[in-house]
TIRO-2110 file (N, C-alpha, C; in Angstrom, 1 decimal):
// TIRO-2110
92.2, -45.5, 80.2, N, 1, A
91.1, -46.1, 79.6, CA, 1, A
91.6, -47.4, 78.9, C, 1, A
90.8, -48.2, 79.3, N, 2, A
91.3, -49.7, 78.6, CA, 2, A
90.5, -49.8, 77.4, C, 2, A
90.8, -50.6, 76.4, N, 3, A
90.4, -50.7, 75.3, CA, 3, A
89.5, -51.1, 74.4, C, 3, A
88.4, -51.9, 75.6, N, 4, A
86.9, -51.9, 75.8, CA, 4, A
86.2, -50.9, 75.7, C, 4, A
86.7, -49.8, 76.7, N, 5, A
86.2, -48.5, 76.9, CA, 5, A
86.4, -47.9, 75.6, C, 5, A
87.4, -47.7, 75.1, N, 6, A
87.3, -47.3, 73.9, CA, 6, A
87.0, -47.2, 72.5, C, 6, A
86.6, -48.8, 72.5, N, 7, A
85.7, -49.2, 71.4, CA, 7, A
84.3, -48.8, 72.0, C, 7, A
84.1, -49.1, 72.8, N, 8, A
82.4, -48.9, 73.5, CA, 8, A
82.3, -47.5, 73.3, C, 8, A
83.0, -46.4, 73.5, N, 9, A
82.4, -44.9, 73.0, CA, 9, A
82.7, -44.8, 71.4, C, 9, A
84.1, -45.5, 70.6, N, 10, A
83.8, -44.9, 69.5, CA, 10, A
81.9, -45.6, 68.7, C, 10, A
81.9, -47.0, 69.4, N, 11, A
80.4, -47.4, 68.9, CA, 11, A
79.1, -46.5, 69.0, C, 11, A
79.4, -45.9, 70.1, N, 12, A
78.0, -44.9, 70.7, CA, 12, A
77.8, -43.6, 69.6, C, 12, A
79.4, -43.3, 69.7, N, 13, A
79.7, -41.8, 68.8, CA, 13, A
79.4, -42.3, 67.0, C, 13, A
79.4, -43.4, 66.9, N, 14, A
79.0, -43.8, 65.4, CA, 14, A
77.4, -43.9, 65.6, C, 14, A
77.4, -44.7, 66.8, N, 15, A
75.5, -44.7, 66.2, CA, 15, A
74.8, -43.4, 66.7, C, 15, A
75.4, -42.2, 67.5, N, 16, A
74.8, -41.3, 67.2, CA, 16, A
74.9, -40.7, 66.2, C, 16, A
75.9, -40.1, 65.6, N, 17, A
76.3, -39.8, 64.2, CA, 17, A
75.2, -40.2, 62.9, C, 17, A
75.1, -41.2, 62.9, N, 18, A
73.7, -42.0, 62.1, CA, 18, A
72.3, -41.4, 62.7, C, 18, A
72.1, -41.5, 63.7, N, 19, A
70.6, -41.3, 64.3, CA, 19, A
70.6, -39.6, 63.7, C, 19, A
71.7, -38.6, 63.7, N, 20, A
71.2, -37.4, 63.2, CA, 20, A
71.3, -37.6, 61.6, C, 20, A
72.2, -38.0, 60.9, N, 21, A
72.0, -38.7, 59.9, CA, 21, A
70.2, -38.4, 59.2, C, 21, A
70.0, -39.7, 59.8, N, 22, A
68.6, -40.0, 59.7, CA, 22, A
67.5, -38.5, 59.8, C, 22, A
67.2, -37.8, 60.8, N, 23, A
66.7, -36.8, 60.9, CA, 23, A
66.7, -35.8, 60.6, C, 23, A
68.0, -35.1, 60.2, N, 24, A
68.5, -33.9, 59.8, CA, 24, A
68.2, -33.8, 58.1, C, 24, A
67.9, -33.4, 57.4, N, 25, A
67.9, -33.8, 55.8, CA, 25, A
68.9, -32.6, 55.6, C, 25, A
70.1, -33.1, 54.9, N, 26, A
71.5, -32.6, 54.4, CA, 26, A
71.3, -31.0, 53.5, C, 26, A
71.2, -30.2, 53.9, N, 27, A
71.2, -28.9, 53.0, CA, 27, A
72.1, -29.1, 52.1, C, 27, A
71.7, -28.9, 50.6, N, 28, A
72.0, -28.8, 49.8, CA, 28, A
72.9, -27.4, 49.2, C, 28, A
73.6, -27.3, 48.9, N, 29, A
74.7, -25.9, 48.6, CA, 29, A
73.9, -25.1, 47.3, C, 29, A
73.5, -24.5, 47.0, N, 30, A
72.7, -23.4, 45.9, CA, 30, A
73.6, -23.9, 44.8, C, 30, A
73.1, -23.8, 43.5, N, 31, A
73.7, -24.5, 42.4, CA, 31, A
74.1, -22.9, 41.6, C, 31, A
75.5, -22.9, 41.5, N, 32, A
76.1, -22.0, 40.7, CA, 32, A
75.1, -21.3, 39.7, C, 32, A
74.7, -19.5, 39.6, N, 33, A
74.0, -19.8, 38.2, CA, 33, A
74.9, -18.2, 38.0, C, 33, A
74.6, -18.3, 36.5, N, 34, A
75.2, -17.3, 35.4, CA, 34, A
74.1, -15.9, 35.1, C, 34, A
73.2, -16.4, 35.5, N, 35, A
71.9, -15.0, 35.5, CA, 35, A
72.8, -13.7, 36.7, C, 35, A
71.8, -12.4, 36.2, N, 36, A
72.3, -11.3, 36.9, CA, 36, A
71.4, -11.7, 38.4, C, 36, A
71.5, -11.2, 40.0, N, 37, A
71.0, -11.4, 41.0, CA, 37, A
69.2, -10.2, 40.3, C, 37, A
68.1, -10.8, 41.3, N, 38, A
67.3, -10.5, 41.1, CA, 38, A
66.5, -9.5, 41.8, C, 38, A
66.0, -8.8, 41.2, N, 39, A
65.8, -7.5, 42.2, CA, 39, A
65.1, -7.5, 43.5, C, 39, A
65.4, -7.0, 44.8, N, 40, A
64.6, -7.3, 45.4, CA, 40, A
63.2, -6.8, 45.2, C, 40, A
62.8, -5.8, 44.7, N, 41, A
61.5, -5.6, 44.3, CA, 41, A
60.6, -6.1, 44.2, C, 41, A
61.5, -7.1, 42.9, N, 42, A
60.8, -8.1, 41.9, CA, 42, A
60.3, -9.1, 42.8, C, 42, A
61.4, -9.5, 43.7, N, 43, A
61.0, -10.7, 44.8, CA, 43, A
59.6, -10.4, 45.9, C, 43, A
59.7, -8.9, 46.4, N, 44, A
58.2, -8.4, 47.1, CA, 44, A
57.1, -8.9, 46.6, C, 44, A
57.6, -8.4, 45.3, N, 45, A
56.1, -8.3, 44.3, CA, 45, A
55.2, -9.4, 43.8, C, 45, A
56.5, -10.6, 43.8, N, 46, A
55.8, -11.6, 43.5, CA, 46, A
55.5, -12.3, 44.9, C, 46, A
56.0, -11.9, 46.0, N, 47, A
55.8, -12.8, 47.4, CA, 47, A
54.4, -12.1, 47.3, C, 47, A
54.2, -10.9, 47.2, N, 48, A
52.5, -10.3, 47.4, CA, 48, A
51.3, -10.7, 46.9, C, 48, A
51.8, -11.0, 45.3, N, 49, A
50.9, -11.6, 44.7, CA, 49, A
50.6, -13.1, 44.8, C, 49, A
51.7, -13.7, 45.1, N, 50, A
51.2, -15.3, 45.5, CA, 50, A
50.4, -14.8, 47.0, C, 50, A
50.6, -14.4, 47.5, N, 51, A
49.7, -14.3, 48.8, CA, 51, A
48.5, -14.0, 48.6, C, 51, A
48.2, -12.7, 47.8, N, 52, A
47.0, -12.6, 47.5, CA, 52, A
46.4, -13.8, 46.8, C, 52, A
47.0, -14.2, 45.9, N, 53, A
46.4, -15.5, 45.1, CA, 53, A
45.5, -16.3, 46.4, C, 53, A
46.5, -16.6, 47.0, N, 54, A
46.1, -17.9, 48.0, CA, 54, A
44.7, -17.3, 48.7, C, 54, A
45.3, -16.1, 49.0, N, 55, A
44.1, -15.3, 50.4, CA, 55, A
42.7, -15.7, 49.0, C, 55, A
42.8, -15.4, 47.9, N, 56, A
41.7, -15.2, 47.4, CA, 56, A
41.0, -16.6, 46.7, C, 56, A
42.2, -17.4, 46.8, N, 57, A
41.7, -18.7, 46.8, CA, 57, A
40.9, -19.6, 48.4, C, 57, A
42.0, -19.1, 49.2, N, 58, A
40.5, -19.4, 50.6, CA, 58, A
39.5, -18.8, 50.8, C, 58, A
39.3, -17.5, 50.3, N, 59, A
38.2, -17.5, 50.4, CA, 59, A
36.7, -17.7, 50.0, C, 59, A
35.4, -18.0, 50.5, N, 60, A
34.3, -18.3, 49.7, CA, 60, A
33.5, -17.3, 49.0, C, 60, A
33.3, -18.3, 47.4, N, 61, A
33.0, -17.2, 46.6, CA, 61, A
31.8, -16.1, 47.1, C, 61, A
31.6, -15.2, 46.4, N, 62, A
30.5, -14.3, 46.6, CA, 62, A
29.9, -14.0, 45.3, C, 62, A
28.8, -13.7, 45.6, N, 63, A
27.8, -13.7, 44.4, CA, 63, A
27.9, -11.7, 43.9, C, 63, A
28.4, -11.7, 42.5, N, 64, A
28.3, -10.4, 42.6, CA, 64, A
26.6, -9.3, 42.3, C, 64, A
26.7, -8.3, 43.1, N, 65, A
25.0, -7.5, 43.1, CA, 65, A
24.9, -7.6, 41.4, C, 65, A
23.8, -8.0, 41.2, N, 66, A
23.0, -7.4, 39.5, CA, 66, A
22.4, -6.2, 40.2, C, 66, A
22.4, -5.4, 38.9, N, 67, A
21.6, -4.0, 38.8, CA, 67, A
20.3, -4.6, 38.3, C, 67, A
19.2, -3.5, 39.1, N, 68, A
17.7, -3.7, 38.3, CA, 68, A
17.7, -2.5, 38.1, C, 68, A
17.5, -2.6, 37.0, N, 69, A
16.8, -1.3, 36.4, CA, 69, A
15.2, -0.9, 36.1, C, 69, A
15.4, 0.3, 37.0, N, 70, A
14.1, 1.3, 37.1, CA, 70, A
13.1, 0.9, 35.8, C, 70, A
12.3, 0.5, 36.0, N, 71, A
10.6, 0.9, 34.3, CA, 71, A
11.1, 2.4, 34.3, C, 71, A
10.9, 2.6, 33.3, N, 72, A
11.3, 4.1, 33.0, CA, 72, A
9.6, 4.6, 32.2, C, 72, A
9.0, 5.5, 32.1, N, 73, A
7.8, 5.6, 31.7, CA, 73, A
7.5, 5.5, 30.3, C, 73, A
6.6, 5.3, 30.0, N, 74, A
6.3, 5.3, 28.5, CA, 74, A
7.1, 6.8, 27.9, C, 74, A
7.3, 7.0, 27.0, N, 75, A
7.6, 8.3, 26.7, CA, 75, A
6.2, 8.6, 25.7, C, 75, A
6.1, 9.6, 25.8, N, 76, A
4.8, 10.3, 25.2, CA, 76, A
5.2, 11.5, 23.7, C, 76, A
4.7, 11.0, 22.7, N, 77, A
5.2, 11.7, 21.8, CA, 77, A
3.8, 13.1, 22.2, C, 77, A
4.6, 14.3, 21.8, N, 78, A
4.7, 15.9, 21.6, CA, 78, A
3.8, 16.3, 20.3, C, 78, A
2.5, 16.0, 20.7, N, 79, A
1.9, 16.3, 19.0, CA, 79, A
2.9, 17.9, 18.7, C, 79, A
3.2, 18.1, 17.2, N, 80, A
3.7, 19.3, 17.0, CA, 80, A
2.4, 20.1, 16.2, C, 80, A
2.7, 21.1, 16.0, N, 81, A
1.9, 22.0, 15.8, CA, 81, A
1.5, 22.0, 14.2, C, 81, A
0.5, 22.0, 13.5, N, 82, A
0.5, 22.1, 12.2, CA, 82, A
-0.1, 23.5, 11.7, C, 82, A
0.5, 23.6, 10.6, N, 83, A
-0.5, 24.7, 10.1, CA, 83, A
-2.0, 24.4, 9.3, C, 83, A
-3.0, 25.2, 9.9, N, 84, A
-4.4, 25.3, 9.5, CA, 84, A
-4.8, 26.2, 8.8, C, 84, A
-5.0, 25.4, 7.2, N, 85, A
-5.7, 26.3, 6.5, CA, 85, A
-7.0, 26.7, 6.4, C, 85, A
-7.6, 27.4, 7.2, N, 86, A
-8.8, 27.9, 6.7, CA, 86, A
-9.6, 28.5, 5.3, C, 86, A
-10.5, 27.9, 4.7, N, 87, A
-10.9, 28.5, 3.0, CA, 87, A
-12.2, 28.9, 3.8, C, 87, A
-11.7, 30.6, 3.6, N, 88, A
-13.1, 31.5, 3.8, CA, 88, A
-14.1, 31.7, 2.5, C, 88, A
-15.2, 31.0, 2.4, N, 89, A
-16.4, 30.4, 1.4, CA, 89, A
-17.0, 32.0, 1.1, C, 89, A
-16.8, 32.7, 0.2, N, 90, A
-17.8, 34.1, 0.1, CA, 90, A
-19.3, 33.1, 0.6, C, 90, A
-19.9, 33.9, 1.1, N, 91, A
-21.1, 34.1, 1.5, CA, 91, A
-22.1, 34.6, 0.6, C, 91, A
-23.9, 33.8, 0.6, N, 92, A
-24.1, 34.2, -0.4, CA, 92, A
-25.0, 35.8, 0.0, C, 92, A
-25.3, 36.5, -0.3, N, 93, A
-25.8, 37.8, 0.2, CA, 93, A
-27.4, 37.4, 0.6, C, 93, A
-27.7, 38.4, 1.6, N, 94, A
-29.3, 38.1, 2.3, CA, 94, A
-29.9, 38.0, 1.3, C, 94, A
-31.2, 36.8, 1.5, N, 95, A
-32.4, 36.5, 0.6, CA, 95, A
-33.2, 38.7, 0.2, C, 95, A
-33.2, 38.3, -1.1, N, 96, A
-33.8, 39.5, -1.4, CA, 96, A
-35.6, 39.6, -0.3, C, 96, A
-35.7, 41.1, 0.1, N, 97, A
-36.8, 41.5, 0.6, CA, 97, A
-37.7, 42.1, -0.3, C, 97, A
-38.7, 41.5, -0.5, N, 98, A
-39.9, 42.3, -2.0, CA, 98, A
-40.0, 43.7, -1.3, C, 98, A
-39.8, 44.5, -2.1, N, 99, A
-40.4, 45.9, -1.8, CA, 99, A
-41.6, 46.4, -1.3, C, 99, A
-41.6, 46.8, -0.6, N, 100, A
-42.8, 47.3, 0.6, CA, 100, A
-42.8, 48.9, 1.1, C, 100, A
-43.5, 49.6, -0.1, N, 101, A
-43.3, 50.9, 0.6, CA, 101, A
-45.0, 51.8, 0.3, C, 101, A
-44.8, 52.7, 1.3, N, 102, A
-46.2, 53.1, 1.2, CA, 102, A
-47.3, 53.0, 2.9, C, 102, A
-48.3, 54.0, 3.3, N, 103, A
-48.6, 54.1, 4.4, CA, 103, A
-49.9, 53.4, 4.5, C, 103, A
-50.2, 52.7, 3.1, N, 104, A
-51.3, 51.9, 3.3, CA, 104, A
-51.7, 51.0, 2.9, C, 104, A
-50.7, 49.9, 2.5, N, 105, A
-51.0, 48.6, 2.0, CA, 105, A
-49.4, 48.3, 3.3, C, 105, A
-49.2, 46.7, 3.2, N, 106, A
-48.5, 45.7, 4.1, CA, 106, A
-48.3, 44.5, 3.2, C, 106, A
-47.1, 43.9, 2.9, N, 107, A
-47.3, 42.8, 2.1, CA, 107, A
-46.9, 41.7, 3.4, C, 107, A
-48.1, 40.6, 3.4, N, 108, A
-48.0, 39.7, 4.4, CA, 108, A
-47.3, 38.3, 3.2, C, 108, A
-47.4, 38.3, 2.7, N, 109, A
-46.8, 37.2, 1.7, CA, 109, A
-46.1, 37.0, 0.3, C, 109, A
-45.7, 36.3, 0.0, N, 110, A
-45.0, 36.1, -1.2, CA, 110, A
-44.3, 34.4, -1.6, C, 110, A
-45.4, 34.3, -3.4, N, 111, A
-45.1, 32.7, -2.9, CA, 111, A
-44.8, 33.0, -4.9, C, 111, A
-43.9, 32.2, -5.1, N, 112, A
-42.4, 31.3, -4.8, CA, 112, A
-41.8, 32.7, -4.0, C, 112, A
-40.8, 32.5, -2.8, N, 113, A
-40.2, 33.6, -2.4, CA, 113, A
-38.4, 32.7, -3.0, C, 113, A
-37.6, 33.7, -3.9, N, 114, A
-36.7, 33.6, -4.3, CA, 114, A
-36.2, 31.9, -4.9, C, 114, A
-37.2, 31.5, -6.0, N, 115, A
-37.2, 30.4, -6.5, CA, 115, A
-35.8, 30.4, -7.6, C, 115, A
-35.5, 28.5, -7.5, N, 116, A
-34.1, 28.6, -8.8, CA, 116, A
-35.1, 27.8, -10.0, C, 116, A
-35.5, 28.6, -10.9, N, 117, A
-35.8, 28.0, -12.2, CA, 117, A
-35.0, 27.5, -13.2, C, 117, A
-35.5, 27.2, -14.4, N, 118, A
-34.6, 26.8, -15.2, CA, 118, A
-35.3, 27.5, -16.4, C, 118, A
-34.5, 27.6, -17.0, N, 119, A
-34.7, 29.3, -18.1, CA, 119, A
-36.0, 28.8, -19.1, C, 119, A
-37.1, 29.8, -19.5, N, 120, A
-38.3, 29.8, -19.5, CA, 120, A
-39.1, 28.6, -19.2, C, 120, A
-39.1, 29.0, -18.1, N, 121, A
-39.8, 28.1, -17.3, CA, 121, A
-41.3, 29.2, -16.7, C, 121, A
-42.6, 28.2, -17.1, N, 122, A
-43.6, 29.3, -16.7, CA, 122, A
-43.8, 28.8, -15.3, C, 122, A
-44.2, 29.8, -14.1, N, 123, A
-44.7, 29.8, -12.7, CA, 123, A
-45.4, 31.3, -12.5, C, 123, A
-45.9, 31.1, -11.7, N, 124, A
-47.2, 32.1, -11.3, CA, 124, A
-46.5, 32.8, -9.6, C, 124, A
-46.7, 34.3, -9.9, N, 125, A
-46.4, 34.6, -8.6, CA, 125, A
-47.5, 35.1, -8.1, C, 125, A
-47.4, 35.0, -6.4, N, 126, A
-49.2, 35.4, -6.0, CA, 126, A
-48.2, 36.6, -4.5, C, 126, A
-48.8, 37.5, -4.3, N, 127, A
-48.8, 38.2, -3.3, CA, 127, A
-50.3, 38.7, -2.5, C, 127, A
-49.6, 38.4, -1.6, N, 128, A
-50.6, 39.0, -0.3, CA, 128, A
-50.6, 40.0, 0.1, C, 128, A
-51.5, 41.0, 0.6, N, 129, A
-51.7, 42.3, 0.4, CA, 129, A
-52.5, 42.6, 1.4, C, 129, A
-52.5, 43.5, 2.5, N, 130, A
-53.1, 43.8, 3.8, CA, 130, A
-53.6, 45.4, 3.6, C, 130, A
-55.1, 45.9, 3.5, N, 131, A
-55.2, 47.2, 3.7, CA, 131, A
-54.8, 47.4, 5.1, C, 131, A
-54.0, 48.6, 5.4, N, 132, A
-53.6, 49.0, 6.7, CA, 132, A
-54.0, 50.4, 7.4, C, 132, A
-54.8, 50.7, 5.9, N, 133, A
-55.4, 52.4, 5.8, CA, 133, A
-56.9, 52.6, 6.2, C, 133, A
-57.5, 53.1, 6.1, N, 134, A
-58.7, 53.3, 6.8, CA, 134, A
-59.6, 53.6, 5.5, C, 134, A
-58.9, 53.1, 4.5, N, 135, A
-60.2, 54.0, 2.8, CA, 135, A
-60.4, 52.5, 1.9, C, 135, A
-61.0, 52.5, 1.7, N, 136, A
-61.5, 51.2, 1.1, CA, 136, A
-61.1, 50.7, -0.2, C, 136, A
-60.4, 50.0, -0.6, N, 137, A
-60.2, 49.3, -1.9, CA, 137, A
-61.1, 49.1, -2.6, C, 137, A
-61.3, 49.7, -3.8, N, 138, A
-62.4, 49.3, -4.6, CA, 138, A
-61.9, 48.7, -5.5, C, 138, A
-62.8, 47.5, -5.8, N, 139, A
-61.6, 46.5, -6.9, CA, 139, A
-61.9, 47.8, -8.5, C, 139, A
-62.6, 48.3, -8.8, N, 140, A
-62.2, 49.1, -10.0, CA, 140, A
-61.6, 50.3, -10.0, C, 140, A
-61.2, 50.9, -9.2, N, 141, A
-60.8, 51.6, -8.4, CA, 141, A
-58.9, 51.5, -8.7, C, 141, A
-58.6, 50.3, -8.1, N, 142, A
-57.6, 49.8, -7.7, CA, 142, A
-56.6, 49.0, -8.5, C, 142, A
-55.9, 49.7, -9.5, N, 143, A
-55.1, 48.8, -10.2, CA, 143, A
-53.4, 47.7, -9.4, C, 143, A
-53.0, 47.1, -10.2, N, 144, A
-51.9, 46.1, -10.0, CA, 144, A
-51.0, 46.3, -10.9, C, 144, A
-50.0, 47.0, -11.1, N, 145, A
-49.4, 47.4, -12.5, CA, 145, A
-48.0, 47.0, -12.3, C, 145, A
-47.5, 46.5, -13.5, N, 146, A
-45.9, 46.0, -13.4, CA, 146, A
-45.8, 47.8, -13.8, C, 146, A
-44.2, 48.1, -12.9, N, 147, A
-43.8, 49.8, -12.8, CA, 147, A
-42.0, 49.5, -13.0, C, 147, A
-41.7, 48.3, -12.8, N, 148, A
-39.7, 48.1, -13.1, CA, 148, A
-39.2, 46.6, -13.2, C, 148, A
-38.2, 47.3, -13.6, N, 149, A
-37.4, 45.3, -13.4, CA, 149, A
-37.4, 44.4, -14.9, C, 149, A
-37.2, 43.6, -14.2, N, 150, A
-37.3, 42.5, -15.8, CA, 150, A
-38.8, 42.2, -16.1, C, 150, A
-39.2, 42.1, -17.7, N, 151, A
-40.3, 42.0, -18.1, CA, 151, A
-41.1, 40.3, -18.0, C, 151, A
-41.3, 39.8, -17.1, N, 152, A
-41.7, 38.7, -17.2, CA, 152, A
-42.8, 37.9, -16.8, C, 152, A
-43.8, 38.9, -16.7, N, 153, A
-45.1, 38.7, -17.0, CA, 153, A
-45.7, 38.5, -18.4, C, 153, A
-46.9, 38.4, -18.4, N, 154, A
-47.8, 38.1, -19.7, CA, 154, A
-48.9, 39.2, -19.8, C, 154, A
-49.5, 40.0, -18.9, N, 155, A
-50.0, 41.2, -18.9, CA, 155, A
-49.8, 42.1, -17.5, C, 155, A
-49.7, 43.4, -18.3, N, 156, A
-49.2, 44.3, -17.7, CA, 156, A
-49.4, 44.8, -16.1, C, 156, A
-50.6, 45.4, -16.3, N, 157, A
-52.2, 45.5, -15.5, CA, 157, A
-53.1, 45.0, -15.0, C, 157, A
-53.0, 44.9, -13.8, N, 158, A
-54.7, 43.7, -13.5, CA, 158, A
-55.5, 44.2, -12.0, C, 158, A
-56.6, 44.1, -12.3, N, 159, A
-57.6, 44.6, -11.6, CA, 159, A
-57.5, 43.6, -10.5, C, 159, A
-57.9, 44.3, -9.0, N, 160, A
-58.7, 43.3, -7.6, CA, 160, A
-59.4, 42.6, -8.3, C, 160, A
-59.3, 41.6, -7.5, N, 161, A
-59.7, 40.3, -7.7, CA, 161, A
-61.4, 40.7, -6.7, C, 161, A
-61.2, 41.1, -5.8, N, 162, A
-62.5, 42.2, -5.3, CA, 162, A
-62.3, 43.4, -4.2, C, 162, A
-63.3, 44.0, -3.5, N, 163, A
-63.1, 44.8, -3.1, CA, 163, A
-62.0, 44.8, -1.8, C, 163, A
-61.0, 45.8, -1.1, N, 164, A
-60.4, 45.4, 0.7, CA, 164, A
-61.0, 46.1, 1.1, C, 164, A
-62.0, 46.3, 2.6, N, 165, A
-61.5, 47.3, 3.4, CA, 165, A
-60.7, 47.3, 4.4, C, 165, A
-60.7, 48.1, 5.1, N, 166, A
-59.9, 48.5, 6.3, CA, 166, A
-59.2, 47.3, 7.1, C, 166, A
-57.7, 47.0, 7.1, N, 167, A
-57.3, 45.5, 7.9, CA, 167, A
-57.5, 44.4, 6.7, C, 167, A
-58.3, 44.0, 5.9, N, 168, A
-58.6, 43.6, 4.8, CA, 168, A
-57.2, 42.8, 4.2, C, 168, A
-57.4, 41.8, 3.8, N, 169, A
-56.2, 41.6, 2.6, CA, 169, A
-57.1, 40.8, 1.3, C, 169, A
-55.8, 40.8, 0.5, N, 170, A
-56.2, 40.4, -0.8, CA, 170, A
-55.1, 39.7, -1.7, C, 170, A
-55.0, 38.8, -1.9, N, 171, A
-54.3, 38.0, -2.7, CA, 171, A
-54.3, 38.5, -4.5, C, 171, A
-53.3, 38.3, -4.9, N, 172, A
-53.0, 39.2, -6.4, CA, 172, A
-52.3, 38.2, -7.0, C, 172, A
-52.4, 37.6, -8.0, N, 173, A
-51.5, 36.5, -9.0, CA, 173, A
-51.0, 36.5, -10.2, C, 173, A
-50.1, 36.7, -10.5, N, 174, A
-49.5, 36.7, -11.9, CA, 174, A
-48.8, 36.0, -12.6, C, 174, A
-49.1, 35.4, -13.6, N, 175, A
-48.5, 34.5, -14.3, CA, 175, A
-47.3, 35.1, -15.1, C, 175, A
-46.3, 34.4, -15.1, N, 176, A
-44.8, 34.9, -15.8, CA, 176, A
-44.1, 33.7, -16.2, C, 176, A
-43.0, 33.7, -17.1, N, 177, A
-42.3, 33.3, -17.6, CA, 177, A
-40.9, 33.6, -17.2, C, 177, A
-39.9, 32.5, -17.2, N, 178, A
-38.5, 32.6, -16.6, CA, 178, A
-37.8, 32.9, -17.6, C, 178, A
-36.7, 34.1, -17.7, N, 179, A
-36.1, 34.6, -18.9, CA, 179, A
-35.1, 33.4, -19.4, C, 179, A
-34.8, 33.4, -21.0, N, 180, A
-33.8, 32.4, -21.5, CA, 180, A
-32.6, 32.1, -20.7, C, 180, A
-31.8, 33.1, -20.1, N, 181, A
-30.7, 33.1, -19.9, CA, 181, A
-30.3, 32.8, -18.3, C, 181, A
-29.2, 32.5, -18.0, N, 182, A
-29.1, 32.1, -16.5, CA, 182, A
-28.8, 33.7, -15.9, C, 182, A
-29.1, 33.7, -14.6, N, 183, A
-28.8, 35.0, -14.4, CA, 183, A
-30.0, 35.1, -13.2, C, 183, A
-29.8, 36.3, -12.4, N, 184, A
-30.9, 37.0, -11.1, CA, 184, A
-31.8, 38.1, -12.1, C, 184, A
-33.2, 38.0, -11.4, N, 185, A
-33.8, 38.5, -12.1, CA, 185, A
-34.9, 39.2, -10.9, C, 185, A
-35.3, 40.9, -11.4, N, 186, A
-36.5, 41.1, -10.5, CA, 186, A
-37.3, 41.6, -11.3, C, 186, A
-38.4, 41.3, -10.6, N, 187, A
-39.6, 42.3, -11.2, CA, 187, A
-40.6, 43.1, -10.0, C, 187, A
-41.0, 44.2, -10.4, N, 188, A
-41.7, 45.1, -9.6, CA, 188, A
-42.8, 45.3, -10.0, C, 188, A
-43.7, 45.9, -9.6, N, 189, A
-45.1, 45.9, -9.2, CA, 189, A
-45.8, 46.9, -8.7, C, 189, A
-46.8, 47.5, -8.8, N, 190, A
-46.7, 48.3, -7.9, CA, 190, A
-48.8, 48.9, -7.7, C, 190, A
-48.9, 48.8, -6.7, N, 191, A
-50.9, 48.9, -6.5, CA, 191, A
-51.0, 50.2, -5.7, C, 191, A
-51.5, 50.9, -6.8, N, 192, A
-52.0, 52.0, -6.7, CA, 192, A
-53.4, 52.6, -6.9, C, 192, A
-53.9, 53.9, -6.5, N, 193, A
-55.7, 54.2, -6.6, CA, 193, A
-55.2, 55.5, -7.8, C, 193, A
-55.5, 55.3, -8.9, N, 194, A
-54.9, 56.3, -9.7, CA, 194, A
-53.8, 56.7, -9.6, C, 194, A
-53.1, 58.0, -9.7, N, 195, A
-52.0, 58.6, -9.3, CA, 195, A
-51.6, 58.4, -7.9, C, 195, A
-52.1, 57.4, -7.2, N, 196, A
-51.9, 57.3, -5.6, CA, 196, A
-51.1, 56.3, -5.4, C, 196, A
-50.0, 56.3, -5.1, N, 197, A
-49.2, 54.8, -5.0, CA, 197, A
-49.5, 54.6, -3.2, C, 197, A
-50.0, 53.1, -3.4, N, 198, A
-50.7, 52.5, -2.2, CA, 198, A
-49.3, 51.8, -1.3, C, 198, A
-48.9, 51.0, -2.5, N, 199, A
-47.1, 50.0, -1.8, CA, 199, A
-46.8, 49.5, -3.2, C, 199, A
-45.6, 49.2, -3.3, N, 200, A
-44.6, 48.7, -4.1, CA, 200, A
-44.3, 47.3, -3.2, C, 200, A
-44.1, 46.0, -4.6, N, 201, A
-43.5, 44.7, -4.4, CA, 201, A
-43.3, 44.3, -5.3, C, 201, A
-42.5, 43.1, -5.3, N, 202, A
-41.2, 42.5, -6.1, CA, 202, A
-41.4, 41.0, -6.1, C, 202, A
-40.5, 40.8, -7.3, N, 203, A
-40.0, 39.1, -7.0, CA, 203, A
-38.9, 39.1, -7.2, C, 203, A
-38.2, 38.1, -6.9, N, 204, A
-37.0, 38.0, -7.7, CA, 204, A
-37.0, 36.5, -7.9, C, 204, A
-35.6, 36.1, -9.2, N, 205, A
-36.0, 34.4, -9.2, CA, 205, A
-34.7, 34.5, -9.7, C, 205, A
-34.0, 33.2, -9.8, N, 206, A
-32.7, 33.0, -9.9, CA, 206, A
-32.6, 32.1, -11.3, C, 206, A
-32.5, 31.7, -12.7, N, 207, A
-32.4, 31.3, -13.6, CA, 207, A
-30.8, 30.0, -13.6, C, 207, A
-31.1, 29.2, -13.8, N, 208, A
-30.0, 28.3, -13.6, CA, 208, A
-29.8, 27.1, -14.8, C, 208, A
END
C-alpha cells in the first residue's frame, strides 16, 4: 500500500469515528456514593406507585354518586295515657212524694211542689183532691186537719170548701209560714169523715 492509500483510510476511519461521536451520547459511569444499596422492595414499590400516579393521571375525571336520601315520614308523637280523675257528685235524693194513702180520695195535685224558701217566708199550699169512692163528700161532714210534721200552718182544721161526689175533686188551701231556720221541712194533713181517714198528704219545703 502506497502512502496515499494510507492516509486516505486513516481519513475515512477518523471521519467515521466522529460521525458515531455525534450520535452515540457517551454513557456516563454512576458517580461513587457512600449510602447503603437500596432495597429492592423499596425500588417495586415506588416503580408501582409512580405508575399508578400516571395511570390515574390519564385518566378522565369521574364524577363521584351523591346519596339521596329517602323523606323519611313525619314521625307521629304517641299520645300517653293520663290518669282520669273522676269526682262522684252525691246525688240529691228523689223529689219528696206527698202522702197518698187511703181507698177513697186520689191526690191529683200539689202546688208549690218542693219549694226553696227563705226562712219565714209566708206561701199558701193548695192540694187537689179526687173522690175515687162512691159516698159523697159532704163539705160539713168532711174535715182537713193538720195530723204530723212540722207546725206551719195558721189554722189547724178546715172545712170543704163544698160538697165532692163520686170522681169529683176539690181543691183545699192553706196558708203557712216558712220556719226561721234553714233546714227540710214536712207537713201532713190528713181528710177524713169523722173517725174515717179518707187519704193522707204532705208538703215539704226546703228553707235556705
Amino acid at each position: 500500500m502506497n502512502k496515499r492509500s494510507v492516509k486516505k483510510t486513516i481519513y475515512l476511519f477518523a471521519a467515521l469515528l466522529f460521525l458515531l461521536a455525534c450520535e452515540i451520547p457517551l454513557l456516563a459511569a454512576p458517580a461513587p456514593s457512600n449510602s447503603e444499596p437500596i432495597p429492592i422492595e423499596t425500588i417495586v414499590a415506588g416503580t408501582v406507585a409512580a405508575a399508578q400516579t400516571q395511570t390515574a393521571a390519564l385518566l378522565p375525571p369521574t364524577l363521584a354518586p351523591t346519596m339521596t336520601l329517602r323523606p323519611t315520614g313525619t314521625s307521629t308523637e304517641i299520645p300517653t295515657a293520663t290518669a282520669t280523675v273522676l269526682f262522684i257528685l252525691p246525688t240529691s235524693t228523689a223529689p219528696f212524694k206527698p202522702y197518698d194513702a187511703g181507698s177513697s180520695c186520689q191526690l191529683i195535685a200539689l202546688e208549690p211542689y218542693n219549694p226553696i224558701l227563705a226562712p219565714r217566708t209566708n206561701f199558701d199550699t193548695t192540694w187537689t183532691l179526687k173522690n175515687t169512692g162512691k159516698d159523697l163528700w159532704l163539705d160539713k161532714n168532711i174535715d182537713f186537719r193538720h195530723s204530723g210534721g212540722t207546725d206551719m200552718h195558721k189554722t189547724d182544721v178546715y172545712d170543704l170548701p163544698n160538697s165532692v161526689g163520686a170522681e169529683g175533686q176539690v181543691s183545699i188551701t192553706v196558708p203557712m209560714v216558712a220556719p226561721s231556720k234553714p233546714g227540710t221541712y214536712t207537713s201532713t194533713w190528713t181528710l177524713a169523715a169523722k173517725k174515717k181517714t179518707l187519704c193522707k198528704v204532705s208538703v215539704t219545703i226546703i228553707v235556705k
